[in-house]
N, C-alpha and C positions, 0 to 999 in steps of 0.2 A: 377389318381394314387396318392396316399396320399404319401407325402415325407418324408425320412429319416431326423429325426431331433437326435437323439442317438447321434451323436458327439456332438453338441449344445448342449443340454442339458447335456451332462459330466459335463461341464462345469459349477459352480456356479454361476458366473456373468450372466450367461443367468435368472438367476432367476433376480437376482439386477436390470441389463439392462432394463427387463418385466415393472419392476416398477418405469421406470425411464422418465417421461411424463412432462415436463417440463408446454409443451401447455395445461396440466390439474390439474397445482399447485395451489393451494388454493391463495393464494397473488402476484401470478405474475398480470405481469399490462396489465390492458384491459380495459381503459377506453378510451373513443373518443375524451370526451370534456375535455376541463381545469379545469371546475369544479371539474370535477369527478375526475382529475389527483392529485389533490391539495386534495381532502379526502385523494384518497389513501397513497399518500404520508404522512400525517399524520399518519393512522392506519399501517402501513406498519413499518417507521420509527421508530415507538415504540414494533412494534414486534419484528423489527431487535435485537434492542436493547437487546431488553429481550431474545430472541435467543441466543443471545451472552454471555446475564450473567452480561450485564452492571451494573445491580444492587445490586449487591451481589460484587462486585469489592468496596474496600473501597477508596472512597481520604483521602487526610492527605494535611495539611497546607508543599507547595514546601522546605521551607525552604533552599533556595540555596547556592550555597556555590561558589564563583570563583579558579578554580584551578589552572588554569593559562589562560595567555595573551602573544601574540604573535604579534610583528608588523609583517606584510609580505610585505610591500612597500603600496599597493596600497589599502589592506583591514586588520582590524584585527582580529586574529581568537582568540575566549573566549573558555576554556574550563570548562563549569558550570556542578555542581553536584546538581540532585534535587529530593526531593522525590514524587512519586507519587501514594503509598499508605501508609500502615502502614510497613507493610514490605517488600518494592521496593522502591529502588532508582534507579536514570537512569541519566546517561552523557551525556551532550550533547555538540556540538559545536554550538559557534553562532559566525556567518561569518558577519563581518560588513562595510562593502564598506568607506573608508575616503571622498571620492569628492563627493558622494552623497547627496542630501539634507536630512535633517530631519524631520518629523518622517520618517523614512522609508516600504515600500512595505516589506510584510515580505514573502518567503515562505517556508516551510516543506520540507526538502531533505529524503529521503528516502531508505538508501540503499538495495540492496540484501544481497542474500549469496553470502559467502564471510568470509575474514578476521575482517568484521565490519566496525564503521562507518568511521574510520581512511580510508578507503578504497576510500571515496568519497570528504576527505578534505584535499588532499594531503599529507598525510604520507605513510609511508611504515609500514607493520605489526608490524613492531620494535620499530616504533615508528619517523625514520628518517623522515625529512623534504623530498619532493622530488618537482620539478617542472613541471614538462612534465607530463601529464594527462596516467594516466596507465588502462589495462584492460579492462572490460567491463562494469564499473561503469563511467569510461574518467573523474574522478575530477568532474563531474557536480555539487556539491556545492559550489567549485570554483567558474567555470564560471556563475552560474546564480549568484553570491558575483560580478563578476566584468559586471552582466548585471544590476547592480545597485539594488539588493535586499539584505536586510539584509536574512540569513538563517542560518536556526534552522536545525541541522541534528544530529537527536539523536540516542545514541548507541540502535538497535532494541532490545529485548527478544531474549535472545538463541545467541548470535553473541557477540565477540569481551571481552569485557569486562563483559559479562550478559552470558558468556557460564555457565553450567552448573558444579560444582566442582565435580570429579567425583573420587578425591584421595583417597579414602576411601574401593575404590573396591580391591578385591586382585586379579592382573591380571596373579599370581602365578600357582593360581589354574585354569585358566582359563577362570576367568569372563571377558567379553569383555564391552569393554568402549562404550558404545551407544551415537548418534549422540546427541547434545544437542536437536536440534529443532525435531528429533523423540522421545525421553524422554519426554522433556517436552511437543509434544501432548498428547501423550499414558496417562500422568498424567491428564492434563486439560479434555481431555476427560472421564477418570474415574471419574470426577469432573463434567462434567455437562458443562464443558469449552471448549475452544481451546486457542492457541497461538495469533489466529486472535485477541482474546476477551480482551487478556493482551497486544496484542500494540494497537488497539484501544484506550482502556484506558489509556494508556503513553501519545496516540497523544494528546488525551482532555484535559489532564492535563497540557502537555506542551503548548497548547495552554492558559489553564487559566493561563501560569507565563508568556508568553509571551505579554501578555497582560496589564500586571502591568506593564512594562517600557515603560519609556516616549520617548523614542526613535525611539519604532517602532510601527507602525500604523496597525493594526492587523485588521480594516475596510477593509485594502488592505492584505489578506490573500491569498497565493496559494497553490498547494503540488504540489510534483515531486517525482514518483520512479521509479526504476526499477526493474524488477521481484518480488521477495519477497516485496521490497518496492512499486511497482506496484498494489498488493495486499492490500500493509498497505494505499498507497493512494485511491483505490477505495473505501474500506468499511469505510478511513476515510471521505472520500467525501460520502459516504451516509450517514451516521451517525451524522457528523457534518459540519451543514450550515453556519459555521462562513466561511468557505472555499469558495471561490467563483471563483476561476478557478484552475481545476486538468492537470494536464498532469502523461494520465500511460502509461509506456513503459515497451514494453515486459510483457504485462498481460493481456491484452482483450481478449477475442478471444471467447468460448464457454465454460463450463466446460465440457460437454461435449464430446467436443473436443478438448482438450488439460490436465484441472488437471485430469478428469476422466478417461481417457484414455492413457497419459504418463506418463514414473514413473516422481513422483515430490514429494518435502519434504511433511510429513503430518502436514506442520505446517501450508498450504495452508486449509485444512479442518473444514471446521464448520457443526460439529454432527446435523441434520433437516434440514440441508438451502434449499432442495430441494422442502421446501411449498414454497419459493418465486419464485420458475423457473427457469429463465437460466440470466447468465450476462447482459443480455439485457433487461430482468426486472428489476433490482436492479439499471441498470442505470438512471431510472424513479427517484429513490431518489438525484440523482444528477441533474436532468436537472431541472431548465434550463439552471442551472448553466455551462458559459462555461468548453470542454474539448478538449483535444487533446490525441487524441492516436499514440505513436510510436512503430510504428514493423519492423522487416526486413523479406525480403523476404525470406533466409533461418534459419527464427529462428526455431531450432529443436524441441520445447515443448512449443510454440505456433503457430500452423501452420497458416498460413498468409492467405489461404482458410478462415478458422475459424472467423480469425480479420477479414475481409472483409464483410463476410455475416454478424457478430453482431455488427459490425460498422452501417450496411444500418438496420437494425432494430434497433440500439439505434435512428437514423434520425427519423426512425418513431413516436419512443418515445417522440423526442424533436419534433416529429411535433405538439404533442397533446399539447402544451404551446406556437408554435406557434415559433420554437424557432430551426427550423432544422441546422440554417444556424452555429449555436453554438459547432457544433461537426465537429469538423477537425480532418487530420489525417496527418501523415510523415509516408508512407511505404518505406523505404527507402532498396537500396541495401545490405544485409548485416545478421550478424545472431545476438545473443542474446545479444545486447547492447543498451546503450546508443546514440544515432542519435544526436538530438541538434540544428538540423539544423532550425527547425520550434518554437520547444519550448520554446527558452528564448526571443524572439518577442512576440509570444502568450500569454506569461504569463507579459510582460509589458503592451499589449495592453489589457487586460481585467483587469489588477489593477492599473489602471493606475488613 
């Protein structure tokens, strides 16, 4: 008896769905040997790239600027202004431990949504000072400052100071003020772009000014995010090998199963990424390089099912380099946060 498919098919995504074959993308990774992994990785790497639009993104000489300086006792926090095209600039803090020796382990904080990056370097929206770790961001570029790393945690695209000016609308009549980070997809994708494409580009750059001070050692590079910055850390960790151990929290998991499937901002989105396959291909651009992934067991829009199964397929991945033993994890009790508990050892003992 042939089956009712009429409700299914109502539905649009059943067509999308039809076409959505991960196991039959053009650049997902499927090689056995190291050999073959280390091609891909090069051809891959540079489609990413170009996927993204990397080249068509202009740099411009940083030109930075210090804004201010803050003792906090035990580390100082910089708040530097720099540019990272022609017309983009981008804030950042850089967290720099006093007892520590010199040069220092650097690494990349990363926040989500949110209020922005004040979010992850102890302030409050307003701007106050605070001390006791708040939210679901818990301070982490704090604490990995007093795990003895200098860190660079810069205002994202779309967040905090980089929102979107939007006084121009008249909400008189009725026009309603749209999300910065749904604006400016809807725009980058008219473009040829995403939001992925414009913090990637921030991250590179930030790495090339971090790089010119003689204070920190940028050999010893890592990232850290969470959710949105979860994101900014993986596709920075494929894209750029200066990085040499990630920790992402609250983002692994399947697109699949979790962006494709729950609602999330469309700032998560890159228009074709579906020739590479699923997360657990793209991690192939990361390994061998160590990672740690942190999830909770009730994170609502990344289900911890999800992280499980493409965690034991990214092993697979690092096995083809011989290199399984490099992907850990912290699935810890809990829902959409920052953990902690594993990462700021991990990220000592791989840049060390």
């Amino acid at each position: 008896m042939k089956s009712n498919r009429t409700g299914a098919d109502l539905q649009p995504v059943g067509v999308l769905w039809d076409r959505y074959r991960p196991d039959q993308a053009r650049r997902r990774f499927t090689a056995s040997e190291q050999h073959e992994a280390r091609r891909w990785q090069a051809a891959t790497r540079k489609a990413l790239a170009k996927r993204l639009g990397l080249e068509t993104l202009a740099s411009a000489a940083p030109e930075p600027r210090l804004l201010e300086e803050v003792d906090k006792g035990d580390y100082v926090r910089q708040k530097i202004l720099m540019r990272t095209g022609p017309h983009s600039v981008m804030p950042f803090y850089l967290l720099l431990p006093k007892a520590a020796p010199r040069p220092l382990p650097v690494v990349l904080a990363f926040h989500g949504h949110g209020y922005g990056v004040k979010d992850i370097v102890g302030l409050w929206e307003n701007g106050a000072e605070r001390d006791t770790p708040d939210g679901y961001h818990r301070d982490f570029a704090v604490a990995l400052c007093r795990a003895g790393f200098a860190v660079a945690a810069p205002e994202i695209s779309c967040f905090g100071e980089r929102a979107t000016d939007f006084s121009d609308l008249d909400t008189t009549i009725g026009q309603e003020v749209p999300p910065t980070c749904t604006h400016a997809a809807m725009l980058a994708f008219h473009l040829g772009l995403s939001v992925v494409s414009l913090r990637v580009h921030d991250g590179l750059r930030l790495v090339d000014y971090l790089a010119t001070r003689q204070e920190l050692d940028t050999r010893r590079l890592g990232a850290m995010g969470i959710s949105g910055g979860g994101m900014h850390t993986f596709f920075s960790g494929c894209l750029d090998t200066r990085i040499r151990a990630s920790v992402i929290s609250g983002y692994y998991a399947t697109f699949r199963d979790s962006i494709l499937a729950i609602h999330h901002c469309p700032c998560n989105i890159v228009p074709g990424l579906a020739e590479f396959g699923e997360m657990y291909d793209l991690v192939g651009l990361i390994a061998p390089r160590p990672l740690l992934i942190e999830s909770g067991t009730y994170d609502p829009i990344f289900p911890v099912g999800a992280v499980r199964s493409s965690v034991a397929r990214a092993r697979r991945v690092y096995d083809v380099f011989g290199a399984r033993d490099r992907v850990a994890t912290d699935i810890f009790e809990g829902r959409h946060r920052i953990n902690g508990r594993k990462a700021y050892d991990f990220l000592a003992a791989a840049l060390q």
